[in-house]
N, C-alpha and C positions, 0 to 999 in steps of 0.2 A: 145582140147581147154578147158583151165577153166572156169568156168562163169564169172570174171573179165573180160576176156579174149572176151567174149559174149557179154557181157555189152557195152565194149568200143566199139563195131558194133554200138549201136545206140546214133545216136550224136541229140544234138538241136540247131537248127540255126533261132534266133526270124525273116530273109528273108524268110523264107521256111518255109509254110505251117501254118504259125501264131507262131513260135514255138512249133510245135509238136514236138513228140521223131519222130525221119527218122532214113532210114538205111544209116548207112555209109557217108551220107551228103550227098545222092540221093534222088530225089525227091521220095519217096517211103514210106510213114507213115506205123507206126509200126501197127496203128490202121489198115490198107488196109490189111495187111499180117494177121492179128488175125481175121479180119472179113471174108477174102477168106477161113481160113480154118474153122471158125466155119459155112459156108454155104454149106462145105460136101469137098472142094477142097482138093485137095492132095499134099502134099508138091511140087512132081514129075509133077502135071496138075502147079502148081506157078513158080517153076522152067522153067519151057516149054516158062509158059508166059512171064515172066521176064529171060531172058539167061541171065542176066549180075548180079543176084542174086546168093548166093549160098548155100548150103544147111545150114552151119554155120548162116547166116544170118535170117533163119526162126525158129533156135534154140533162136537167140538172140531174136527173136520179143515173143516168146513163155515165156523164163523166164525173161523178162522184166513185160510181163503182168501179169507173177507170182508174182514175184516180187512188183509189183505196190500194187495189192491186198492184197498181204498177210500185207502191210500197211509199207513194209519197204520205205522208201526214194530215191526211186532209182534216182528222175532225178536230186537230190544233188549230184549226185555221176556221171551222162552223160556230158562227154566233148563239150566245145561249139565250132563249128566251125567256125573256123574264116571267119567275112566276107568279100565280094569281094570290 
């Protein structure tokens, strides 16, 4: 999967969560994935927790937050999902 590819995983929807980046248009902040594993969690203990995740999905939260930092643009570039 390319990183385009990755990216398009995290969508923002201003119903959900104030507009944060989410995965997939699941209630699930990219910030909650970045924060499990900077507190020692393991991709395989996230997985476990969330079954309806997939490994694809904690790559995207990863270089999103790369991405954010390194100062590029990224959520000019996160599709909105449409609301209900």
């Amino acid at each position: 999967m390319d990183e385009q590819q990755l990216l398009d995983r995290i969508v923002v929807n201003p119903q959900i969560y104030g507009g944060k980046p989410i995965i997939r248009g699941m209630r699930i902040a990219v910030e909650h994935i970045i924060g499990m594993l900077a507190a020692g969690d393991t991709p395989e203990t996230i997985l476990k927790e969330y079954p309806f995740l997939e490994r694809d999905d904690i790559q995207a939260c990863l270089l999103f937050a790369h991405r954010s930092l390194s100062g590029e643009h990224v959520h000019d570039r996160i599709p909105l999902t449409k609301s209900a």
